[in-house]
VOPAGU-2260 file (C-alpha; in pm, 1 decimal, decimal comma):
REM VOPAGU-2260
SITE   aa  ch    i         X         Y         Z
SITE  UNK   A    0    6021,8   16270,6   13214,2
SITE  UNK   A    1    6005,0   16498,0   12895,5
SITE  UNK   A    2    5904,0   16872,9   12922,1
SITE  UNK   A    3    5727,9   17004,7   13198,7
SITE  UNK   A    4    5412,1   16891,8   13145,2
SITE  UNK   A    5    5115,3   16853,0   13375,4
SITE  UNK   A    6    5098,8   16505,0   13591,6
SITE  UNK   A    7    4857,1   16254,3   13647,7
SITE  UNK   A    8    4805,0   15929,6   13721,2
SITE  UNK   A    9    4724,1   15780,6   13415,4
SITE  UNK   A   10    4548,6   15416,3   13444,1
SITE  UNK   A   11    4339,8   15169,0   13241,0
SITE  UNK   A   12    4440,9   14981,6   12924,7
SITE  UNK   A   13    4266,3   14701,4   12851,7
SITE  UNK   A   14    4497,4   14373,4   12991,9
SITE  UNK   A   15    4475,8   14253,3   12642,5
SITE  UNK   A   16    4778,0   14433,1   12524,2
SITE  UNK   A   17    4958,4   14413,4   12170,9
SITE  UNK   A   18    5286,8   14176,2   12241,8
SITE  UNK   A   19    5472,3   14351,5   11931,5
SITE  UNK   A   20    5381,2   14705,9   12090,6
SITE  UNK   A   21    5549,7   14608,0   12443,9
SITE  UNK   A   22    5854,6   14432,6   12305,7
SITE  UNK   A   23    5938,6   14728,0   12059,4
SITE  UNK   A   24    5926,0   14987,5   12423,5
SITE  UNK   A   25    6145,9   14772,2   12576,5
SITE  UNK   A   26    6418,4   15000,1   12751,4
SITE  UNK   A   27    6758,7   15026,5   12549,4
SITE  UNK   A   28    7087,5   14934,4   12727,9
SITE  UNK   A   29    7344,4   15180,5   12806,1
SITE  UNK   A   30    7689,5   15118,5   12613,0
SITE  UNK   A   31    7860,9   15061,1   12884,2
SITE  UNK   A   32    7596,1   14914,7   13147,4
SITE  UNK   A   33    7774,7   14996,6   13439,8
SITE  UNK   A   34    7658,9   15049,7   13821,2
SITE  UNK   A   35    7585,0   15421,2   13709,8
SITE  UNK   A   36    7267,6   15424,8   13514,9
SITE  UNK   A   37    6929,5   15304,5   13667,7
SITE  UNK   A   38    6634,0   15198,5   13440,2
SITE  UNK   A   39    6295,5   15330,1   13584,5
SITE  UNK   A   40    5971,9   15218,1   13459,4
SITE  UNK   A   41    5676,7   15493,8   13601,8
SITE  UNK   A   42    5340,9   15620,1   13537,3
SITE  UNK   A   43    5303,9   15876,5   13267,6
SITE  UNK   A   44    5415,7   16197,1   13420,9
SITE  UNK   A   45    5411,0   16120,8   13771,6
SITE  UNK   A   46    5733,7   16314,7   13849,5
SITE  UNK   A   47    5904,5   16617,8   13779,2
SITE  UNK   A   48    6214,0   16685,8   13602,5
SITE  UNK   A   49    6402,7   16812,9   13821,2
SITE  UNK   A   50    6368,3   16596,7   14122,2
SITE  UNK   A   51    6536,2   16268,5   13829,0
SITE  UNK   A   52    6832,0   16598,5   13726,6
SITE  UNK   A   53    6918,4   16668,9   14123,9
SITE  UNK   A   54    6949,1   16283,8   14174,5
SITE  UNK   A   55    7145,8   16270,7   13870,1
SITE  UNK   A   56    7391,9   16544,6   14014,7
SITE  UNK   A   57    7416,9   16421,9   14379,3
SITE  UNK   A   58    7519,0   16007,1   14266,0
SITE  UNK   A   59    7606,8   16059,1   13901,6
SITE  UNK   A   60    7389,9   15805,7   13816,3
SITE  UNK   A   61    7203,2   15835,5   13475,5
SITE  UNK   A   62    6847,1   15762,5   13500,5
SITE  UNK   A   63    6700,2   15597,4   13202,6
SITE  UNK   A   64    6315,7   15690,2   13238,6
SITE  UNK   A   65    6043,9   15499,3   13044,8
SITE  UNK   A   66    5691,3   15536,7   13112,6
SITE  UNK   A   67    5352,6   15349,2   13118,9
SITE  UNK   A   68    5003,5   15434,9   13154,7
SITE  UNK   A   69    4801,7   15124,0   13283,5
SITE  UNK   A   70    4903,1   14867,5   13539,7
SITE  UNK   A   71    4814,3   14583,4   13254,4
SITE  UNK   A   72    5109,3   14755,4   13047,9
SITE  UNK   A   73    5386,6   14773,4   13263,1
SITE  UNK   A   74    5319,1   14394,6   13396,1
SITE  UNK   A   75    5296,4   14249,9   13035,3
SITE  UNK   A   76    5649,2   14467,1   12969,7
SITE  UNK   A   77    5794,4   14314,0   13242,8
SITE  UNK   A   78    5731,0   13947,3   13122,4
SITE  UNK   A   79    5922,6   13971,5   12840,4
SITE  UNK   A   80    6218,8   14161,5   12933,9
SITE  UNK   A   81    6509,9   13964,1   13047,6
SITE  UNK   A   82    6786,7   13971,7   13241,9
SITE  UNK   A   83    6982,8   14139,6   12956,9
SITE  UNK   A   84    6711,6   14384,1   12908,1
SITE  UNK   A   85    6523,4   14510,6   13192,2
SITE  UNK   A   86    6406,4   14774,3   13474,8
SITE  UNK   A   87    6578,0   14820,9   13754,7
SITE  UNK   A   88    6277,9   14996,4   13969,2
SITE  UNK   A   89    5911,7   14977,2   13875,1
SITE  UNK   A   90    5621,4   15147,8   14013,4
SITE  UNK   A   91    5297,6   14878,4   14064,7
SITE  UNK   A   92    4963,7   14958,9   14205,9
SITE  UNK   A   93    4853,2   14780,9   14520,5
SITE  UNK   A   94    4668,0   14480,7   14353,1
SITE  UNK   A   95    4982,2   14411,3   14103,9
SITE  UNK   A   96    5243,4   14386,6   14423,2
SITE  UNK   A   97    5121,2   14079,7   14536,7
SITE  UNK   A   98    5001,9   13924,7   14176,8
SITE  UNK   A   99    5391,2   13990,8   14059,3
SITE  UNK   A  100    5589,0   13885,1   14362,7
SITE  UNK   A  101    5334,5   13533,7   14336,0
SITE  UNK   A  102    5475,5   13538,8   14018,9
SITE  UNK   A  103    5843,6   13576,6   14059,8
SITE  UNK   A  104    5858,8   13890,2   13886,3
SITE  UNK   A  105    5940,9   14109,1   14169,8
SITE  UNK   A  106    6270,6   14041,8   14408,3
SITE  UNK   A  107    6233,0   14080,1   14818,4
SITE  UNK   A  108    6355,0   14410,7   14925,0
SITE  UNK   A  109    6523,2   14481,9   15239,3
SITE  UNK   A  110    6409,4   14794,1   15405,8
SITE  UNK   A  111    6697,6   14855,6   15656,2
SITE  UNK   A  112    6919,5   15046,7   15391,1
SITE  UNK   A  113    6616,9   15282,8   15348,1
SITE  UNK   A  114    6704,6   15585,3   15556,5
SITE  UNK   A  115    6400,2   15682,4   15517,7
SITE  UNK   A  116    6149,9   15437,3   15552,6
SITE  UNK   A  117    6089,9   15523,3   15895,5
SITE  UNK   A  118    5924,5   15836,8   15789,0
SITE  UNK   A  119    5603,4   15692,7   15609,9
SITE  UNK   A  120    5307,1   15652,3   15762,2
SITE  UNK   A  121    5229,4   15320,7   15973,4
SITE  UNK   A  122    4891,2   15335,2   15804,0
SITE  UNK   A  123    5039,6   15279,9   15484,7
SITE  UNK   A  124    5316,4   15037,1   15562,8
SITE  UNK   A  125    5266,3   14672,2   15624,1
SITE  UNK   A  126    4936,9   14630,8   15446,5
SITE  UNK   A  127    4781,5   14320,8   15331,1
SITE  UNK   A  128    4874,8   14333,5   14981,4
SITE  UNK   A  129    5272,8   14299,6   15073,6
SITE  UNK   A  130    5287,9   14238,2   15435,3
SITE  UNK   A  131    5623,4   14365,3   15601,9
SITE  UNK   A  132    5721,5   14572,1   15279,7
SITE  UNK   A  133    5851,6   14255,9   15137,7
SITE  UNK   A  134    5848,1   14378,6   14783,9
SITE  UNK   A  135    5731,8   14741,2   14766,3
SITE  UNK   A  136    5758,2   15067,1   14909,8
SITE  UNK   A  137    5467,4   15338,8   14919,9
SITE  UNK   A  138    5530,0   15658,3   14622,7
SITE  UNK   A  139    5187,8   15837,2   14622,1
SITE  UNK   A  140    4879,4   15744,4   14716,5
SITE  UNK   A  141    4534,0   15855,7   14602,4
SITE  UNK   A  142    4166,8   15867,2   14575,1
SITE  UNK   A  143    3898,8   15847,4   14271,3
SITE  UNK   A  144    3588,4   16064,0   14339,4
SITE  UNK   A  145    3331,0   16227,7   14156,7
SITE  UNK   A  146    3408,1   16538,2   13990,0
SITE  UNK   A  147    3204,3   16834,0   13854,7
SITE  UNK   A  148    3220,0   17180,9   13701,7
SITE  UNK   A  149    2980,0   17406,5   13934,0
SITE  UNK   A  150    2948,6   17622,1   13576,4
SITE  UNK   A  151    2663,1   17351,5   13480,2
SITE  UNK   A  152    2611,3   17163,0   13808,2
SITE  UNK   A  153    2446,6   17284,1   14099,8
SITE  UNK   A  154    2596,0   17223,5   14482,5
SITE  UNK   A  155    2470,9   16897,9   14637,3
SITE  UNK   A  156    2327,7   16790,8   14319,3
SITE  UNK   A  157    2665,3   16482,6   14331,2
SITE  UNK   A  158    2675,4   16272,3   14625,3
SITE  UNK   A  159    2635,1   15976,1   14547,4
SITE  UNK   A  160    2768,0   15731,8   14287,6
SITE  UNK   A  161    2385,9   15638,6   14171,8
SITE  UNK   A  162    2341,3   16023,7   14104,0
SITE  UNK   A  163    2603,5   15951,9   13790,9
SITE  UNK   A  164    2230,1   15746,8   13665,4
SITE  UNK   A  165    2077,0   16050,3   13645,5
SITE  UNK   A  166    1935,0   16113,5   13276,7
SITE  UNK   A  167    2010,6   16455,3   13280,3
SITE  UNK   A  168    2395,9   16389,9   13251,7
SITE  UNK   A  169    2305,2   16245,3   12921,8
SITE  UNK   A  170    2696,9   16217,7   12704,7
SITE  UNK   A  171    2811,1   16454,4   12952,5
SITE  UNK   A  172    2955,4   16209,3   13193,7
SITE  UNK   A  173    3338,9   16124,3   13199,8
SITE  UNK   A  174    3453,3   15812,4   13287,8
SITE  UNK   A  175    3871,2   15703,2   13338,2
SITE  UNK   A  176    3954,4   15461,6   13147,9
SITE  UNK   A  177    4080,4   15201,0   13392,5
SITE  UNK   A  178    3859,7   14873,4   13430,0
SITE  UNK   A  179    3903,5   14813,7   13805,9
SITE  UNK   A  180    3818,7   15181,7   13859,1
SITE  UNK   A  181    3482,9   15208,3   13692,2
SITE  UNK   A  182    3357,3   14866,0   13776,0
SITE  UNK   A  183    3438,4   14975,8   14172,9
SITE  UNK   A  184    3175,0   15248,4   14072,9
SITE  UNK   A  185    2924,1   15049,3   13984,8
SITE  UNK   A  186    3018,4   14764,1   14295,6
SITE  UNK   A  187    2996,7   15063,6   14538,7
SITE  UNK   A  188    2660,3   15188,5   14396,3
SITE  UNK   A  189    2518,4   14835,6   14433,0
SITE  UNK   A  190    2662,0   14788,2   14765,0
SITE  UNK   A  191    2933,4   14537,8   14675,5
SITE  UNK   A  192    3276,3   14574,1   14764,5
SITE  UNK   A  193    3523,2   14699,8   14472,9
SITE  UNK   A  194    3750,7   14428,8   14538,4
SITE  UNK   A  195    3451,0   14118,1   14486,9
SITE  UNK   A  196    3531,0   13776,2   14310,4
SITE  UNK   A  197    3169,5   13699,8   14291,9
SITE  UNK   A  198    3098,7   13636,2   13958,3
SITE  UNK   A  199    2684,3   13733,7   14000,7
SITE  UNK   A  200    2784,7   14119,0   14170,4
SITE  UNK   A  201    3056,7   14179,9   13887,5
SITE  UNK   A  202    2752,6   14068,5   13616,2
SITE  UNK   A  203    2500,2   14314,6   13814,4
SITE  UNK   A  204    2776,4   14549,5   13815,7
SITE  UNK   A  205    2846,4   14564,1   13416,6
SITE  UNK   A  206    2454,0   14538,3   13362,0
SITE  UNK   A  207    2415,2   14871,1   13606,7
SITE  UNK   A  208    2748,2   14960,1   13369,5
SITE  UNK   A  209    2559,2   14942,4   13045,9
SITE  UNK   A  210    2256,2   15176,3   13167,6
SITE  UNK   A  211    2519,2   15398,9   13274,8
SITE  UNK   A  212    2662,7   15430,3   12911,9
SITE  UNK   A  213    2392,4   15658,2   12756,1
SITE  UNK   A  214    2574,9   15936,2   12995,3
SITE  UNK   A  215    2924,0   15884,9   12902,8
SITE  UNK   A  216    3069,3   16139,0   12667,8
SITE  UNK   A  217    3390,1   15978,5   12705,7
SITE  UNK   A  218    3702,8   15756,9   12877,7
SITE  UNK   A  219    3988,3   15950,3   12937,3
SITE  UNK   A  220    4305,9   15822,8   13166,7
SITE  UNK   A  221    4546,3   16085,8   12975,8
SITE  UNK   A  222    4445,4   16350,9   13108,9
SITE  UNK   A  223    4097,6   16376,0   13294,7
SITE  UNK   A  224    4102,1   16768,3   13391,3
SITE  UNK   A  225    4115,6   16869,8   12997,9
SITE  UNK   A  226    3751,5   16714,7   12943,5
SITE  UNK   A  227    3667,3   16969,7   13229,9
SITE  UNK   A  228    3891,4   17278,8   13099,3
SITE  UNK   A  229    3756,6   17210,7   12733,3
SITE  UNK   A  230    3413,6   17226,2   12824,2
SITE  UNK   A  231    3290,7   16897,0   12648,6
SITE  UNK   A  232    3156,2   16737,4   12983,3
SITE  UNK   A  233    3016,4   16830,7   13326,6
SITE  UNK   A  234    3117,1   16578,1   13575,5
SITE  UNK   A  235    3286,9   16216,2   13583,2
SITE  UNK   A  236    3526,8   16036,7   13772,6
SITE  UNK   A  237    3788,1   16168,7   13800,7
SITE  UNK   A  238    4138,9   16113,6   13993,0
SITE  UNK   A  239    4214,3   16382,3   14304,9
SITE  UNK   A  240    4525,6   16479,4   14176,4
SITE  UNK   A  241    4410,7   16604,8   13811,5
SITE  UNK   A  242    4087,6   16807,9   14050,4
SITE  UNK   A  243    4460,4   16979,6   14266,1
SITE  UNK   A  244    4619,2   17091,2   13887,5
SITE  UNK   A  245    4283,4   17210,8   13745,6
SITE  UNK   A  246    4228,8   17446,3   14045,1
SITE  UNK   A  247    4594,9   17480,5   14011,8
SITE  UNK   A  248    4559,8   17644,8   13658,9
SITE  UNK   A  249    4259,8   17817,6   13754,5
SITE  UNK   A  250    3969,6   17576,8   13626,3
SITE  UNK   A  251    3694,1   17528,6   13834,0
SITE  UNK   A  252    3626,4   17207,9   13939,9
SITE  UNK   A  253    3479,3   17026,8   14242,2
SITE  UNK   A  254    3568,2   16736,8   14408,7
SITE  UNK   A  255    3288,6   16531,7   14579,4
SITE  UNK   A  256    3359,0   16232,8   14794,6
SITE  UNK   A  257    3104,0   16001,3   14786,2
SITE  UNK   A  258    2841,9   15908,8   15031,8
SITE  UNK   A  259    2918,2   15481,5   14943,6
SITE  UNK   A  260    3342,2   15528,1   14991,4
SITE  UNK   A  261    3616,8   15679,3   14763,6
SITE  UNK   A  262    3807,1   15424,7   14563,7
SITE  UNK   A  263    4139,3   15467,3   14722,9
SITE  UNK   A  264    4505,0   15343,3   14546,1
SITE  UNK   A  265    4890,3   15369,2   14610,1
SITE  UNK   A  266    5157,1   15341,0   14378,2
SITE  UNK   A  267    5449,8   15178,9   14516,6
SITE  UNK   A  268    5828,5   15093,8   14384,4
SITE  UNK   A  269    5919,4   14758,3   14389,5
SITE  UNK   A  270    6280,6   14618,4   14188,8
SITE  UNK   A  271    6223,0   14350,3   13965,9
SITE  UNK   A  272    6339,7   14026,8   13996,3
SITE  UNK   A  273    6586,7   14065,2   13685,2
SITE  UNK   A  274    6717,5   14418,0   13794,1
SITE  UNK   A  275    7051,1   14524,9   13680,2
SITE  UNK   A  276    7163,5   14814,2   13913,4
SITE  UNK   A  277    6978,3   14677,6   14265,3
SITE  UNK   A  278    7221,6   14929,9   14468,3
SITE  UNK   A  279    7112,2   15271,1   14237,1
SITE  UNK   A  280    6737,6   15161,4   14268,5
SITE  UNK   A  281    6773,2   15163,4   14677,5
SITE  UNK   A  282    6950,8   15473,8   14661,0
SITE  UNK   A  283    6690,6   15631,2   14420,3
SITE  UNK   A  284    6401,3   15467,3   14665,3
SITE  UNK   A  285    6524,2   15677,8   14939,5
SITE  UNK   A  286    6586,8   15964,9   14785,1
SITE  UNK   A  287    6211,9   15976,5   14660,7
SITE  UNK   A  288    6095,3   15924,8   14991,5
SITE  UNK   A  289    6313,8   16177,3   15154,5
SITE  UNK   A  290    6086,2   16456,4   15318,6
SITE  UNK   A  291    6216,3   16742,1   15091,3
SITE  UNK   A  292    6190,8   16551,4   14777,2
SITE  UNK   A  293    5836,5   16358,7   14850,9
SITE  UNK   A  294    5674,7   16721,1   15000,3
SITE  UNK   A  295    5797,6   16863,7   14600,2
SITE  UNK   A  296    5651,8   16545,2   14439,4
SITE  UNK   A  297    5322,9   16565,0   14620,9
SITE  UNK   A  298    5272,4   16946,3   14567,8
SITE  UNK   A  299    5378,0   16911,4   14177,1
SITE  UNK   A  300    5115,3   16576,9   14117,1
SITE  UNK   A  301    4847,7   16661,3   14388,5
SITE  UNK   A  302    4860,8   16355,1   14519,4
SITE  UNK   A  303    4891,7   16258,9   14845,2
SITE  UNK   A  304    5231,4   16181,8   15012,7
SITE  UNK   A  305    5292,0   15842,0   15216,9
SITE  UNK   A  306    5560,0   16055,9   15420,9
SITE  UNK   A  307    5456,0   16221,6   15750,5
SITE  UNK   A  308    5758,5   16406,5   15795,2
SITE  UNK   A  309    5680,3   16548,2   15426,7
SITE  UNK   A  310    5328,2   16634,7   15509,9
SITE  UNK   A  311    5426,9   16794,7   15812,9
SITE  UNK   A  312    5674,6   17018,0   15584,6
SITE  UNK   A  313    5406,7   17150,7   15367,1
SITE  UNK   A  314    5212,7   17468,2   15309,2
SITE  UNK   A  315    4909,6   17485,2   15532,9
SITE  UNK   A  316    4701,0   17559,4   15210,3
SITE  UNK   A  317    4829,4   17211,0   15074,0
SITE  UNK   A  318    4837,2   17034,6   15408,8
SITE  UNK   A  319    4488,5   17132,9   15487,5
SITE  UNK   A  320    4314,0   17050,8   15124,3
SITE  UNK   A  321    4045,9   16813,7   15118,2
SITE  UNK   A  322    4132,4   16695,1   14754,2
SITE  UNK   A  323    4469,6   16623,1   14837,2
SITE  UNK   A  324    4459,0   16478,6   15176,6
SITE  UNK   A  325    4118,3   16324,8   15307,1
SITE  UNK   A  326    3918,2   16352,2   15603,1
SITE  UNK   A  327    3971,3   16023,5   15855,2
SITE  UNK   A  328    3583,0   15997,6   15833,3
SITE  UNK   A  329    3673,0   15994,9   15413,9
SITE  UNK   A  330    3930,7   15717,3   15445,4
SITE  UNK   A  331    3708,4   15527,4   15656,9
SITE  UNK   A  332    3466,3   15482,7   15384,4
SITE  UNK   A  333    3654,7   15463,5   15137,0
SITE  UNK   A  334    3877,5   15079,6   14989,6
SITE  UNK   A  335    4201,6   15047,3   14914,0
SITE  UNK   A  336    4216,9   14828,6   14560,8
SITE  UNK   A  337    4359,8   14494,1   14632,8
SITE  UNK   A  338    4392,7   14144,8   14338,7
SITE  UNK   A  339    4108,7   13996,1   14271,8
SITE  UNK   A  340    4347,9   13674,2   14131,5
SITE  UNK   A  341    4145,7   13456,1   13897,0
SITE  UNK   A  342    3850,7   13682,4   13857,5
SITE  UNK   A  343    4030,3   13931,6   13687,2
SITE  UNK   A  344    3948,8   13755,5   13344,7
SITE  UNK   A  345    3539,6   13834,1   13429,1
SITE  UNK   A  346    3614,0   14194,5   13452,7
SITE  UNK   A  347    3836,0   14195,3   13120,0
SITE  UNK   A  348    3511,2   13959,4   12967,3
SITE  UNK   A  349    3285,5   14211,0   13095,6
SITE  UNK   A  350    3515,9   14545,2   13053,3
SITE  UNK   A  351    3551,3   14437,9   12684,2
SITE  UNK   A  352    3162,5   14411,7   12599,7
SITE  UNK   A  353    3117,1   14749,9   12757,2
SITE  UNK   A  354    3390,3   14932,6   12550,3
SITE  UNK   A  355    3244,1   14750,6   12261,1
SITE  UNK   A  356    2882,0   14777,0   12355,2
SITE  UNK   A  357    2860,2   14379,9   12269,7
């Protein structure tokens, strides 16, 4: 990480991603490639400094950190780089776990020298996208929501993802910029799920999608709480964790979870199957989910912590936040993204024509 800069969970790139552009990021060897340097591969900042500098200090291990913004990115990185040239830990989504291990991309873990690992919570272990932790391990996890600035927006008027419609958010609507993500809106509206391969509901979804665009100011996965703090729009979907840092810094906005289900997510670590330094990665897993070091990660991003024994370490005023950690009736309604395999190429169709508006 560079600077101290605020986080977020930066997501969406179109999949169709410039080949030149990845292989020129590629990570640069050290001179001497030994056991102590670790190449990490993470969401745009998604971590603080000095969490990587104590690490550094306890193992002497150097941690080369590189940095993506979109699922699509990191996974067409990852194809390219050899052996001679690659990450050592990696931090997928849930619906790119089980898309990369199919693919060979991603080497079996074994959880027993994770200290740690009996800490998270059963909810979030064991899932279906990587059953048994075969090939990840939970970071942060998250919700999408609807957000507004109660400046320009009255209480109640937001409860629903149809009330996004509405003609008086005309280009004053903010969108992320993350295809899964704002296709789940438009799915949840219509009463599909978010994770459909039914070609018809994702169709109905980008037609609802293209009514919707009259409203949209803007897509923004760099950061989605400057929109707010600038002024320039009034509500939008928006991530939890950038809702936490605005109030954080003093900007006022709301956080409404809505009446059809959040979109939920997790970010995971997972070694790839070309990994250099496999030993430093399992040491640096279990550091981050250590209950001191994930309670600091979770209060600096505003995300939510898969560690119990973290949670149960934090400030009341944290612990008992809504936008940071939902209500079980929340959760309930809300879906976890999972792969949607071959369909993914109807979104991209589809994503592309709305971006393009043909």
């Amino acid at each position: 990480m560079q600077g101290t800069r605020f986080p977020l969970r930066a997501a969406g790139l179109m999949a169709a991603v410039s080949l030149a552009s990845v292989a020129s990021s590629a990570p640069v060897l050290a001179a001497d490639d030994s056991d102590k340097v670790l190449y990490v591969y993470n969401w745009t900042e998604y971590m603080p400094d000095e969490v990587i500098e104590r690490f550094e200090e306890q193992t002497g291990i150097d941690v080369v950190y590189s940095t993506f913004d979109s699922n699509e990115a990191m996974y067409a990185k990852l194809k390219l780089l050899d052996s001679d040239n690659s990450y050592d830990l990696v931090f997928p989504s849930t619906y790119y776990i089980d898309k990369m291990a199919r693919e060979g991309l991603l080497q079996k873990l074994d959880v027993s020298k994770l200290d740690h690992f009996e800490d998270l919570d059963p909810n979030l272990v064991d899932r279906d996208f990587d059953k048994g932790n075969q090939y990840s391990v939970p970071y942060m996890w998250g919700s999408a929501g609807i957000g507004y600035n109660p400046d320009y927006v009255e209480e109640g008027a937001l409860t629903s993802w149809n009330d996004l419609w509405n003609d008086k958010y005309r280009d004053k609507l903010l969108l992320s910029n993350d295809m899964r993500e704002v296709f789940h809106v438009a799915l949840a509206s219509l009463g599909f799920s978010g994770n459909t391969t039914d070609p018809d509901e994702i169709k109905a979804a980008y037609e609802k999608l293209t009514q919707l665009m009259p409203n949209v100011r803007a897509f923004n996965s760099d950061a989605a709480r400057v929109p707010f703090m600038q002024g320039e729009v009034d509500a939008g979907l928006i991530w939890n964790g950038e809702v936490y840092q605005a109030n954080q810094g003093g900007v006022p906005v709301e956080y409404v979870y809505p009446k059809e289900g959040i979109i939920l997510w997790m970010d995971t670590m997972a070694i790839p199957s070309n990994a250099r330094h496999v030993d430093a990665a399992y040491q640096f897993i279990d550091y981050l989910i250590s209950p001191e070091v994930s309670k600091e990660i979770s209060e600096y991003v505003g995300y939510t912590t898969p560690s119990l024994a973290a949670k149960n370490m934090m400030d009341p005023e944290v612990r008992d936040n809504p936008v940071v950690f939902p209500t079980q009736q929340d959760l309930a309604r809300g879906e976890f993204q999972t792969d949607v395999g071959d369909a993914l190429s109807i979104y991209q169709k589809y994503w592309e024509q709305l971006k393009t508006g043909h």
